[in-house]
C-alpha positions in Angstrom: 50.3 19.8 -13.3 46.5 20.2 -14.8 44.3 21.4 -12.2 43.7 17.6 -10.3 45.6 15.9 -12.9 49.1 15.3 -12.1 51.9 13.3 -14.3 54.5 11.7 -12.4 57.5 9.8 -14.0 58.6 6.9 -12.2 62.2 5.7 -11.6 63.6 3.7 -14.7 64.9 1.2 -11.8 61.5 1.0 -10.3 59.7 -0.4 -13.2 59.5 -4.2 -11.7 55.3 -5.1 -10.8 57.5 -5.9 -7.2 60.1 -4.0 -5.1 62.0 -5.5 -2.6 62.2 -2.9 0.3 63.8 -4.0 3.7 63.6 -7.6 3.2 60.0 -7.6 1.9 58.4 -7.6 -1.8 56.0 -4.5 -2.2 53.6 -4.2 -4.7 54.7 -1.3 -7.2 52.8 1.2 -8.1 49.8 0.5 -10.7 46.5 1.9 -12.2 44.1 1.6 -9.6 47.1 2.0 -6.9 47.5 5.0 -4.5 51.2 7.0 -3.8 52.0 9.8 -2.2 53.6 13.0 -3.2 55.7 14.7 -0.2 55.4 18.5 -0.4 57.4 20.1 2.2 55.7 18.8 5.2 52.6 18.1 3.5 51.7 14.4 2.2 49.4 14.5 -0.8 47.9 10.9 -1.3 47.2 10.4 -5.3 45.5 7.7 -6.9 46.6 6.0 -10.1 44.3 6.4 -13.0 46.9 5.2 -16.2 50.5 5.3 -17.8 52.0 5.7 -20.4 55.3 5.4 -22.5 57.1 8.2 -23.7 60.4 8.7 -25.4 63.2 10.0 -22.9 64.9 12.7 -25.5 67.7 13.2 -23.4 69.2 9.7 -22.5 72.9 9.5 -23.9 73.4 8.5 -27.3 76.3 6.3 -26.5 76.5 2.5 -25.4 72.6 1.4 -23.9 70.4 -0.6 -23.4 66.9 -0.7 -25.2 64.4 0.8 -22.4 66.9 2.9 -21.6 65.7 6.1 -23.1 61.2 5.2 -22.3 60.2 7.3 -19.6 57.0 5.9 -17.7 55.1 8.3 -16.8 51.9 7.9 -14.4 48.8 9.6 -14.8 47.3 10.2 -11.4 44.6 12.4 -9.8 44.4 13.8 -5.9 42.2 12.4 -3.9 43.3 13.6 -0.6 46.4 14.4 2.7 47.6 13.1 5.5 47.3 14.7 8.3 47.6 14.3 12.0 47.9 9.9 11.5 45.1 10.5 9.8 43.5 10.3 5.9 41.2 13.0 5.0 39.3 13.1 1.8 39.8 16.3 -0.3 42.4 18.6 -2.1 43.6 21.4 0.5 46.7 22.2 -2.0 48.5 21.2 -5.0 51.6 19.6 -5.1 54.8 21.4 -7.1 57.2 20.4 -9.9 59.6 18.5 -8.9 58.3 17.1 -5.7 59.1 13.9 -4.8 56.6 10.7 -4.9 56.5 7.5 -2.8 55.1 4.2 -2.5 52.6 4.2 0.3 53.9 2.2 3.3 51.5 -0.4 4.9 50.6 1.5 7.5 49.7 5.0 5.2 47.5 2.1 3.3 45.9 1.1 6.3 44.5 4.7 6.5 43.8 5.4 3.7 41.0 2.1 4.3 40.2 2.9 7.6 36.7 4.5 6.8 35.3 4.3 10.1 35.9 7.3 12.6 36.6 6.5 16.3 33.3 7.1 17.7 31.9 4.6 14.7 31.3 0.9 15.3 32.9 -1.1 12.9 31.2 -4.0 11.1 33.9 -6.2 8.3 32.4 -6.9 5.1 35.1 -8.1 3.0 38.6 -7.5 1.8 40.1 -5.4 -1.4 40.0 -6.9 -4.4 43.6 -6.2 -5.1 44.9 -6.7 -1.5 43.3 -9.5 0.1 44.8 -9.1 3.1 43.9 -5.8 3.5 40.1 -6.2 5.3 37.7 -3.4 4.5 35.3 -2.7 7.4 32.6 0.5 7.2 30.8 1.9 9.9 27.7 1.3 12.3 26.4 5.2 11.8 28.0 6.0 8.4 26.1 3.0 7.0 23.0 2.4 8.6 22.1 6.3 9.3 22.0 6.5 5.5 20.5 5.6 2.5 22.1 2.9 0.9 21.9 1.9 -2.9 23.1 -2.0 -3.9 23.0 -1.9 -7.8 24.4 -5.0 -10.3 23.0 -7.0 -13.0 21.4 -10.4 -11.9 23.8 -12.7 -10.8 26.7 -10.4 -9.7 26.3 -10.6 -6.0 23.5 -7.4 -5.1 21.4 -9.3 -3.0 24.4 -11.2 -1.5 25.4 -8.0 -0.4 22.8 -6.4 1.1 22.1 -10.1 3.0 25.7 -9.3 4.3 25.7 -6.0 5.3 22.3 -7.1 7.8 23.6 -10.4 8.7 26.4 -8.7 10.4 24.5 -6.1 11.9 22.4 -8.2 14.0 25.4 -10.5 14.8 26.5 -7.4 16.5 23.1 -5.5 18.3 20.8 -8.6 17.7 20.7 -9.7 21.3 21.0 -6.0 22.8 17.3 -5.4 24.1 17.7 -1.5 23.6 18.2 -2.0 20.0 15.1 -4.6 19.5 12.6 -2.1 21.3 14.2 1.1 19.4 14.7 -0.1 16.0 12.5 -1.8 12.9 13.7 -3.2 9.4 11.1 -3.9 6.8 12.4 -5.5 4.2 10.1 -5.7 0.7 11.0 -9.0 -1.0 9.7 -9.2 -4.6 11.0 -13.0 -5.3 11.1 -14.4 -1.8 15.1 -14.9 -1.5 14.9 -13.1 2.4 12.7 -15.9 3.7 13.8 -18.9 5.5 13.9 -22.0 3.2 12.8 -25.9 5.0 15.8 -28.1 5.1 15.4 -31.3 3.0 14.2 -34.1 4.9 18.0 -35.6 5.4 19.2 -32.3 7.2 22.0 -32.1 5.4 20.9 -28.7 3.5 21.0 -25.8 5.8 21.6 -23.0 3.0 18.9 -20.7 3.2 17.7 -21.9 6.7 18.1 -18.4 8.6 18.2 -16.1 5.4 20.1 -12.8 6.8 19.5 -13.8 10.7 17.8 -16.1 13.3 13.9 -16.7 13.7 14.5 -14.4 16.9 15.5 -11.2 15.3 13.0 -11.8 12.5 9.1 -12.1 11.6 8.1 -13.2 7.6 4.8 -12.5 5.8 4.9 -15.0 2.6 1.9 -12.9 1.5 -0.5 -14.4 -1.3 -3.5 -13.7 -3.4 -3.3 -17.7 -4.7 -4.9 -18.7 -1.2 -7.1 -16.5 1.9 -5.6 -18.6 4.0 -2.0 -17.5 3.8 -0.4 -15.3 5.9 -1.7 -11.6 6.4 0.1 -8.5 7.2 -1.0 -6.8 10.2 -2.1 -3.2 9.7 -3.6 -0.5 12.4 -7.8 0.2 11.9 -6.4 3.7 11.6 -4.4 3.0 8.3 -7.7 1.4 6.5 -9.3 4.5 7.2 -6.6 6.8 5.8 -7.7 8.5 2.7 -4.1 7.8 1.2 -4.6 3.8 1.9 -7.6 4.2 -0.5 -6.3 6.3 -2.9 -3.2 4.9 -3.6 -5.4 1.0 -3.3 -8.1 2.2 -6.2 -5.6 4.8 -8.4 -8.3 7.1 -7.3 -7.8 10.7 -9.5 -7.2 13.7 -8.0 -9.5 16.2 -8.9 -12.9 13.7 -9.3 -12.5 9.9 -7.1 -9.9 11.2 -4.1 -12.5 14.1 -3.1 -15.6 11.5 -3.6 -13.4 8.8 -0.5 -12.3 11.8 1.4 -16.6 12.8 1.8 -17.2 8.9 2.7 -14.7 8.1 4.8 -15.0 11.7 6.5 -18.6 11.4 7.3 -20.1 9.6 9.5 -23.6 9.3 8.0 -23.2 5.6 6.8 -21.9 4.5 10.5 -25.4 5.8 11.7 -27.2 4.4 9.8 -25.5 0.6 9.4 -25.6 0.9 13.6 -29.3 0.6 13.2 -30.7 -2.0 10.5 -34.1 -0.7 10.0 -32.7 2.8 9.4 -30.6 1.6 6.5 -33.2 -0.2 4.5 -35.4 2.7 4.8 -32.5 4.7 3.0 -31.7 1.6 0.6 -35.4 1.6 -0.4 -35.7 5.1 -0.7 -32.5 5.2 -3.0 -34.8 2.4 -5.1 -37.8 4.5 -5.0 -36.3 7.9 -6.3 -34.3 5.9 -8.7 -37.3 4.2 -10.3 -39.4 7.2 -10.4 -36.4 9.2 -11.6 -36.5 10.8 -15.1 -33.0 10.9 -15.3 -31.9 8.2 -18.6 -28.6 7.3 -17.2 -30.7 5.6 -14.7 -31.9 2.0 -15.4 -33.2 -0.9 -14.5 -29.6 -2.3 -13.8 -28.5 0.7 -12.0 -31.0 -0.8 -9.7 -30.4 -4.5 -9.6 -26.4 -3.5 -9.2 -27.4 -1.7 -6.2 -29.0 -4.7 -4.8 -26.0 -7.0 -6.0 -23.6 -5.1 -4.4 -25.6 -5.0 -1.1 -25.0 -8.8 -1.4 -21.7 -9.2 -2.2 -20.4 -7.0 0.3 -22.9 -9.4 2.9 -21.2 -12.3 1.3 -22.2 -15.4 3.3 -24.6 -13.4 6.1 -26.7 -12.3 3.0 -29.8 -13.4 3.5 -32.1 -15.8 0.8 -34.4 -13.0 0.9 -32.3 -10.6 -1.2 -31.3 -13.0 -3.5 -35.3 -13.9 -4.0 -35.3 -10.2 -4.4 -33.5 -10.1 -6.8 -34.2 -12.3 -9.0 -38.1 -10.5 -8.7 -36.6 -7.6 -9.5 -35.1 -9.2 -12.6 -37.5 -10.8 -13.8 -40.6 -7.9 -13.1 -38.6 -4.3 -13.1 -38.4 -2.9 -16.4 -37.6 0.1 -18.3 -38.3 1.6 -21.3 -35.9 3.8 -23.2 -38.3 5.2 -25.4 -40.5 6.6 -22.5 -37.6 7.1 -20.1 -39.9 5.4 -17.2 -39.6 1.8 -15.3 -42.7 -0.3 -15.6 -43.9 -3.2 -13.3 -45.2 -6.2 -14.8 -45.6 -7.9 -18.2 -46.3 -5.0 -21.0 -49.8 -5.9 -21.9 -50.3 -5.6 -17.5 -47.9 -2.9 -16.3 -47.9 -0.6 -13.2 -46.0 2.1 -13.7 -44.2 4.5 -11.1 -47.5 7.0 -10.8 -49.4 3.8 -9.5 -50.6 4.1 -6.1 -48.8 0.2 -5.6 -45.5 1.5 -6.5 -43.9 2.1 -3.4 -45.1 -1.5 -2.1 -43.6 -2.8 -4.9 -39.9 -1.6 -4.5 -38.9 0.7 -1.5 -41.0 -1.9 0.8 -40.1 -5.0 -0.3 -36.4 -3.6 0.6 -37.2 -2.2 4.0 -39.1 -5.9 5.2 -35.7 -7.7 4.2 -34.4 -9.3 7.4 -30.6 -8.1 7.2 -28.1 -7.8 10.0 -25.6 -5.4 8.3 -23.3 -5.6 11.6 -22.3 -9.4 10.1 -19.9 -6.9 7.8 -16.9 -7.3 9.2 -15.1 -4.3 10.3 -12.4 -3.2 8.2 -11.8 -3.5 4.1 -15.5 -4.7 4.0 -17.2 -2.3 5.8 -15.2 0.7 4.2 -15.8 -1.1 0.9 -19.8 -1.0 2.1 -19.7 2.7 2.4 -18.5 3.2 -0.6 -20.9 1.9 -2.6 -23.9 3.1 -0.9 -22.6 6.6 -1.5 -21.3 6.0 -4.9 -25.2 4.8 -6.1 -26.5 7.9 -3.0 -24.7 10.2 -5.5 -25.2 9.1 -9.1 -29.6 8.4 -8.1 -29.7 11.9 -6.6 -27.5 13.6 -9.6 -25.0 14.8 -7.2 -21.7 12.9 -9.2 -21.4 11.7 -13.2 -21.4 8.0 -13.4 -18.6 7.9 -16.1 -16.3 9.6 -13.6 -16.7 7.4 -10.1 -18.0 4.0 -12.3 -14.1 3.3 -12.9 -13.2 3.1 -9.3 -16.1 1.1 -8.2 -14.9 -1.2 -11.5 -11.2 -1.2 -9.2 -13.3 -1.4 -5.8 -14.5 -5.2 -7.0 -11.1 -6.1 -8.3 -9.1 -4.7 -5.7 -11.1 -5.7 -2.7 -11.0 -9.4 -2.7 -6.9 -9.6 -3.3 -5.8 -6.8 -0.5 -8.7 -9.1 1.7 -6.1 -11.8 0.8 -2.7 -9.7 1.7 -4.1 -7.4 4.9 -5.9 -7.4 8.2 -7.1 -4.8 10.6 -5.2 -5.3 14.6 -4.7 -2.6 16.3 -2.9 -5.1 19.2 0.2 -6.2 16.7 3.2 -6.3 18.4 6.2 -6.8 16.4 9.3 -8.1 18.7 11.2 -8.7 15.9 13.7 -6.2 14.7 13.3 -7.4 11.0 10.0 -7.7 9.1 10.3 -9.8 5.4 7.5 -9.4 3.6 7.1 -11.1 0.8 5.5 -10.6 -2.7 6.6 -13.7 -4.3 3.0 -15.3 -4.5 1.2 -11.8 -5.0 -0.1 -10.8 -8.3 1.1 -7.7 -10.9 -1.5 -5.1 -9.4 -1.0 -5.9 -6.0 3.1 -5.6 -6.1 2.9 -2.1 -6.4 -0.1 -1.6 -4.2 1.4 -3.4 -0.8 4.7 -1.6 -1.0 3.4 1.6 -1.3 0.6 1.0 1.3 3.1 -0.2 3.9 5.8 2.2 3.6 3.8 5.3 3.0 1.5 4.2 6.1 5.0 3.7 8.2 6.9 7.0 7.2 3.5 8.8 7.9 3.0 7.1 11.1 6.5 7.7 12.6 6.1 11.3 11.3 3.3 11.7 13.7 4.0 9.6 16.6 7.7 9.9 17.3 8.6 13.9 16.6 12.2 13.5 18.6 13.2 10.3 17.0 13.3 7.7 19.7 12.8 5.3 17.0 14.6 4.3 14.3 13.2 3.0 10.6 15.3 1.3 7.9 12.7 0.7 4.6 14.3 -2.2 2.8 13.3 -2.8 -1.0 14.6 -5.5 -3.1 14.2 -5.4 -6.8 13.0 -1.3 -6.3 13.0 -1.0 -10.2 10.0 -3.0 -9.6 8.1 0.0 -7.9 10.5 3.4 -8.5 10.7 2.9 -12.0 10.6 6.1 -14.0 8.3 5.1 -16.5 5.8 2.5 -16.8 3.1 1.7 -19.5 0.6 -0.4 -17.3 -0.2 2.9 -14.6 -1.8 6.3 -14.9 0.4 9.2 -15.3 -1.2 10.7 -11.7 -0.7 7.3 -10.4 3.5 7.2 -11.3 3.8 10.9 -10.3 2.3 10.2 -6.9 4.4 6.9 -6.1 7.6 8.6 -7.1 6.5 11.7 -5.0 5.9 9.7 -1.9 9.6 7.5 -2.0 11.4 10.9 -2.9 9.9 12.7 -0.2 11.4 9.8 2.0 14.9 9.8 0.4 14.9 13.6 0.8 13.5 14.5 4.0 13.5 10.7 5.8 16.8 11.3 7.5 15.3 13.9 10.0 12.7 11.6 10.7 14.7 8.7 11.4 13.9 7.1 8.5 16.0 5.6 6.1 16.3 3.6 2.3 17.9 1.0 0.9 17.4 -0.3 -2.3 18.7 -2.9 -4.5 18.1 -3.2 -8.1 19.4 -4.8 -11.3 18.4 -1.7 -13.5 19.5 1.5 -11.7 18.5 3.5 -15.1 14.8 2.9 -14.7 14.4 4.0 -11.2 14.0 8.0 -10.8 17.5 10.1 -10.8 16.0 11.8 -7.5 16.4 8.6 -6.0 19.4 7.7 -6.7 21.0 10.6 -7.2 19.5 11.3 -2.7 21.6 8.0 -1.3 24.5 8.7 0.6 26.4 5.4 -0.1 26.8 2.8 -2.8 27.8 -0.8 -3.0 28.3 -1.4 -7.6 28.2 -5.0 -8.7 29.0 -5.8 -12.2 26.5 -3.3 -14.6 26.8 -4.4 -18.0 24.3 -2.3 -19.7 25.2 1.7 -20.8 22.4 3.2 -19.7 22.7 1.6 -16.3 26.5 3.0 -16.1 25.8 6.6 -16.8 22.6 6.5 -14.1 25.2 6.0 -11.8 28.0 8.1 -13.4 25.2 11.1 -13.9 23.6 10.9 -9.8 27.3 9.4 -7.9 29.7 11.9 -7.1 32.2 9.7 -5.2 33.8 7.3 -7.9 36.8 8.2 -10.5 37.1 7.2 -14.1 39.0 3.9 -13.5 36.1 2.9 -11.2 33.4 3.3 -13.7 35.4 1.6 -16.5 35.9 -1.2 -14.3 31.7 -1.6 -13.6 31.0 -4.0 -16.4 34.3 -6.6 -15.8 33.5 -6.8 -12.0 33.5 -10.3 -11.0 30.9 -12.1 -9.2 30.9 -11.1 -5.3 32.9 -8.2 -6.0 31.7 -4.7 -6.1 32.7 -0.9 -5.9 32.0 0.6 -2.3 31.9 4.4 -2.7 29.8 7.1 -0.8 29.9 9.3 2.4 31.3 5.8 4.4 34.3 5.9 2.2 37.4 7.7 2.1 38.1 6.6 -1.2 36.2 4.4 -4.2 37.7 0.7 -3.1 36.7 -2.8 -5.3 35.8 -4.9 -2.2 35.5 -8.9 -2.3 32.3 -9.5 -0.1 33.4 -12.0 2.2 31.3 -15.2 2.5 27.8 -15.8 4.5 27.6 -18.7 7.0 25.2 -21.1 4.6 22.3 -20.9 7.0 22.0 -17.2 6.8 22.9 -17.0 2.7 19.6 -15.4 0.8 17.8 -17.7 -1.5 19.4 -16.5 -4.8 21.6 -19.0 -5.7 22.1 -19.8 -9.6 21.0 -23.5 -9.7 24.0 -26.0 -11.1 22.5 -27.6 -14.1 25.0 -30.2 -14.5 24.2 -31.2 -10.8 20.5 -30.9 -10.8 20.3 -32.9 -14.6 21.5 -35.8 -12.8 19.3 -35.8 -9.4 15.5 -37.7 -9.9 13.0 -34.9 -9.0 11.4 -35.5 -5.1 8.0 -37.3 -5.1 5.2 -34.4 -4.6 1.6 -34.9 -3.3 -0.8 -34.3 -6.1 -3.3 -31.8 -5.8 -6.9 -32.4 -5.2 -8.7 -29.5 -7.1 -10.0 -31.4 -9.9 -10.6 -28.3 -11.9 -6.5 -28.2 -12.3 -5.3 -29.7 -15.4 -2.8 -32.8 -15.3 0.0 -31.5 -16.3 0.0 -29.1 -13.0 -1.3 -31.7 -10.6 1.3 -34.2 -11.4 -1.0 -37.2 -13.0 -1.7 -38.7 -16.6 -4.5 -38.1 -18.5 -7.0 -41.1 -18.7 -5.7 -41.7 -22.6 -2.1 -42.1 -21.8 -2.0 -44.5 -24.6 -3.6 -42.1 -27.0 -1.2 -40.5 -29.8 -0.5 -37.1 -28.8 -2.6 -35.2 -31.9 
């Protein structure tokens, strides 16, 4: 006896990997195995973590055979009793020299894998790696009222998994009414494996066809900024006013560019002002005015002609010829000299400048006559984006804020604008019917992959904070590949930026649960996502983790697994991974048992050998001329051409 570590020698005529016990061959005991050591009345389950050899020193000395005098001896720590018919996890008391110790009878191993209480629904997902006919089944509420972590390297079976574990959920509550009204998935797909792939033209294909469950428990956004016309994700008008939407969207700082959107989307000066046409390009002229007869030097002439060009761009196609005639007069007539630190009108040997009595006529009322219908701004991203910039150039003309610290985010503003105009739309009537939301980020460029998922999730944890305080709804937040947005460290963001993601998903692993909220990630690199994460789930499902770094981020944040488990991490075989967590009695290597084909996620590692041999499909060939040939599928005109 050492503390949990307990040595038990095993019976010299008991050393055979089988045991034939009233009529039928058990499996002997073995590392990895479970026996149990009878003290008294108590029964003190053990599990098997090695053996060894020794030399018995006090086998006779006369006539025997070779193993007679090795002693095996088992090396095996508690891991919990039964009592009552019933296995419960934890050391109440130690066992004693001398006490006896048994192989577990079927039954005893039936419950020591029975991990789901009697007021839990069971769900099957596989069978024991080392028993296959013992099936492993977890709970409803121990799984699904938890955060979940699904870690392995690529290829080992993480996203089959998690696929699984939904598939069979909605097999079971799918069709109950209750649980569509009460409950929402959002899954975030990074490659698109969660969304339902078109059968070949023969029909013979259906893998992939109903990726995790049918079209009527699920709703897919195959977002893209290739294309505006793809799909869009629906969002509330509410959410694209929410200071965090544009923080989080433009990186905005703390201390300098969050204040500056808080004033504009807090005020409601602009909405005055755009409600009434004539009132605004009084206030765009005057802003041209002061900032042509300013004698401030960080103001010129293109200060002036970006205000313009921003007017029109947020217009876009209901900008009127007039502003473009304007300015291209501006350009060609407004200038300003350095050396003076004045604008001039005019050619140098003619100019006006601002002290001329024509002045005004020749900026702030050329700007008030244009004939512009600013309610053609669409409602939304646009108009918000609108706002912006009038109070970004309101500020920097009157001196109120430093260009060099609010010019970045308008940079960001121009970038960002156009591609979340491409992933989002404003609806305040969305309905979703649908249990499960896929949302996909397949087709969605670097920026915007960390952008959506933090906009969506952030926006739904705030908004069930705030609309359902007793938890009459329920929220599961899905995220495939989450290195891709929890990582720890990234060289492409802002410091601020990383600090405040990780803040927001902690804050929902930590405090989620009494909201009704819940996690599940899946990743291939468990070392680059933050140790608060991972070390905040309640249950874990281990696939095959090659790397060292990966296995001690698990070893360092998972307080459920024994040594024998982690050394076994990097031999896993495909499919096959260690379940451990608050669901589980014990650490148990399961054997996920197979998907129907249909419902399978689009992961599959292609067969080269069988692929090789198959003549590729005939594809239409693009139209855009300004694609090259190679992409669109034709010859160049000088096919016959060498090559160099």
């Amino acid at each position: 006896m050492e503390g949990r570590q307990v040595r038990v020698s095993v019976d010299k005529l008991k050393n055979n990997s089988h045991l034939l016990f009233q009529g039928g061959i058990v499996r002997n005991v073995a590392v990895g195995g479970y026996l149990k050591i009878v003290k008294g009345f108590s029964e003190l389950i053990a599990k098997v973590d090695g053996e060894v050899i020794e030399e018995d020193r006090g086998a006779s000395a006369v006539y025997r055979r070779g193993v007679d005098p090795m002693s095996r001896q088992l090396q095996v720590s508690l891991v919990g009793y039964i009592e009552r018919g019933r296995f419960e996890r934890g050391i109440r008391e130690m066992p004693l020299l001398d006490n006896e110790c048994f192989i577990l009878t079927e039954a005893e191993f039936g419950l020591i894998h029975a991990f789901v209480d009697e007021s839990d629904i069971p769900i099957e997902i596989g069978v024991l790696a080392m028993e296959p006919t013992q099936a492993v089944s977890v709970g409803v509420n121990a799984i699904f009222a938890s955060h979940v972590g699904i870690f392995g390297n690529t290829g080992s079976g993480k996203s089959y998994t998690l696929a699984k574990l939904y598939h069979e959920l909605f097999e079971l509550y799918g069709g109950v009414a209750s649980f569509r009204e009460r409950s929402q998935f959002v899954l975030i797909d990074f490659n698109g494996e969660y969304l339902n792939r078109n059968s070949d033209s023969a029909g013979s294909d259906r893998r992939s066809t109903k990726a995790v469950t049918g079209e009527a428990n699920k709703r897919e956004y195959a977002l893209s900024t290739r294309s505006a016309d793809a799909p869009k994700l629906p969002l509330p008008s509410s959410a694209m006013h929410d200071l965090a939407f544009w923080t989080v969207l433009l990186d905005a700082t703390e201390k300098t560019q969050a204040p500056f959107l808080g004033r504009v989307l807090n005020s409601d000066y602009w909405d005055r002002r755009i409600g009434d046409p004539s009132d605004l390009l009084a206030v765009l002229g005057d802003m041209v005015l002061r900032a042509t007869k300013s004698n401030d030097k960080s103001l010129d002439r293109q200060t002036v002609l970006n205000l313009l060009a921003e007017v029109q761009s947020c217009l876009g196609s209901a900008a009127p010829q007039e502003l473009a005639d304007l300015i291209d007069d501006f350009q060609t007539n407004l200038h300003y000299n350095a050396t003076m630190g004045k604008f001039f009108w005019g050619p140098w040997s003619n100019y006006i400048d601002p002290d001329h009595a024509a002045w005004e006529s020749l900026t702030k009322d050329k700007v008030v006559q244009l004939p512009i219908d600013f309610s053609a701004i669409e409602p939304g991203v646009d108009l918000i984006r609108f706002k912006i910039v009038l109070q970004y150039y309101n500020d920097i003309i009157s001196g109120f804020s430093n260009r060099e610290h609010l010019s970045p985010l308008i940079k960001r503003l121009e970038t960002r604008v156009p591609d979340i105009k491409k992933l989002i739309v404003a609806d305040d009537n969305e309905t979703y019917n649908e249990p499960l939301i896929v949302v996909s980020l397949r087709d969605v460029n670097l920026s915007m992959r960390k952008v959506i998922p933090m906009l969506l999730c952030k926006h739904l944890y705030d908004r069930k904070k705030e609309k359902d305080p007793t938890n009459q709804r329920y929220l599961n937040l899905i995220i495939d590949e989450a290195h891709n947005i929890l990582s720890l460290e990234s060289s492409r963001e802002s410091e601020a930026w990383r600090d405040y993601r990780l803040e927001t998903f902690e804050e929902i692993v930590k405090e989620g649960r009494k909201f009704g909220v819940f996690l599940t990630l899946a990743s291939q690199r468990p070392h680059d996502i933050s140790p608060t994460i991972i070390s905040q789930l309640h249950n874990y499902f281990l696939h095959r983790l090659v790397n060292n770094l990966d296995v001690q981020a698990i070893e360092k944040a998972v307080a459920y697994l024994d040594r024998v488990s982690f050394e076994q991490l990097p031999i896993l075989p495909r499919g096959v991974c260690v379940v451990a967590g608050v669901s589980a009695q014990v650490p148990v290597i399961v054997k996920i048992s197979s998907l129907p084909p249909e419902s399978e996620p689009n992961s599959r590692t292609m067969s080269v050998t069988d692929e090789w041999l198959k003549p590729l499909p005939p594809e239409e060939p693009d139209e855009d001329p300004d694609d090259p040939w190679w992409i669109i599928g034709t010859t160049p005109e000088s096919d016959d051409d060498p090559p160099f």
